[in-house]
C-alpha positions, 0 to 999 in steps of 0.5 A: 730646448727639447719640447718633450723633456723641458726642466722649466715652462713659462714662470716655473723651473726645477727646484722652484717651490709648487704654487699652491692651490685649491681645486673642485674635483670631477667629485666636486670636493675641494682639493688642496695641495697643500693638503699633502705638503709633508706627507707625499709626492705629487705627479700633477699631470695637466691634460688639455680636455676630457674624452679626447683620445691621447688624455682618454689613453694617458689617465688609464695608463696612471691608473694600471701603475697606481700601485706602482706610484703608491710604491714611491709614496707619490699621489697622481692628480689630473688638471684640466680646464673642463668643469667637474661633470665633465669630469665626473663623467670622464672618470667613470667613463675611463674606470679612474680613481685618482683626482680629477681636478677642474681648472674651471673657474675662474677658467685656467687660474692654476694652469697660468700659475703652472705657465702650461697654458697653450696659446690655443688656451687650453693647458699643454699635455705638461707633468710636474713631479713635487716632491714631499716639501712642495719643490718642483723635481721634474717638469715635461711640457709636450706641445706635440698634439697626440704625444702621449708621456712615457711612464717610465720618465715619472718613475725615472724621476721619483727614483731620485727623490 
């Protein structure tokens, strides 16, 4: 199966419902996403750490089409393993507005719900698209290390929602 495109991870598949979750943001607010269940599309996008150069490049690239993704009534989030300050800092370091989740602790629980836990133990560089009922419609793990995601995939996805 192609690494970049693949449609399920370890315990998740298209058309299966997101597990639900509560998160600390790099803002250290509590961040729920069943919070948006009937209201918007998710792009959850889990990155394996903070300030390294491919997600220092990847969450940018988010941030310049944000209005783009606004446009398609979707919210972009990030999920890493590394904890809020870092976070924080990370944010204002790359100029980003959009939620920086921390996976912290306990460390990686959402990431092994997602089964996007790399055998390394940090999270794959993996994309969900989750549509306005909590159904996942896209799914991209990449296990290259310095492969960055091409945009036009997340939007190829949400054209068909």
């Amino acid at each position: 199966m192609d690494s970049r495109n693949r449609t399920e991870t370890k315990t998740l598949k298209v058309g299966d419902i997101a597990p639900d979750f509560t998160l600390k943001t790099a803002k250290n607010e509590q961040w729920h996403l069943s919070d948006l269940r009937g209201k918007k599309n998710v792009v959850l996008a889990f990155v394996p750490f903070a300030f390294s150069s491919v997600c220092s490049a990847q969450l940018p690239s988010y941030e310049a089409e944000l209005e783009r993704f606004k446009d398609f009534d979707t919210e972009v989030v990030s999920v890493s393993m590394d904890s809020p300050y870092a976070l924080s800092a990370w944010s204002q370091s790359m100029h980003t507005s959009f939620p920086l989740l921390s996976d912290f602790y306990p460390q990686g629980t959402v990431v092994d719900q997602y089964g996007v836990r790399h055998v390394a133990g940090m999270p794959e560089r993996a994309l969900f698209v989750i549509d306005k009922e909590g159904v996942i419609r896209y799914i991209e793990v990449q296990h290259a290390p310095g492969e960055m995601p091409d945009n036009e995939d997340l939007f190829d996805a949400l054209r068909k929602l």
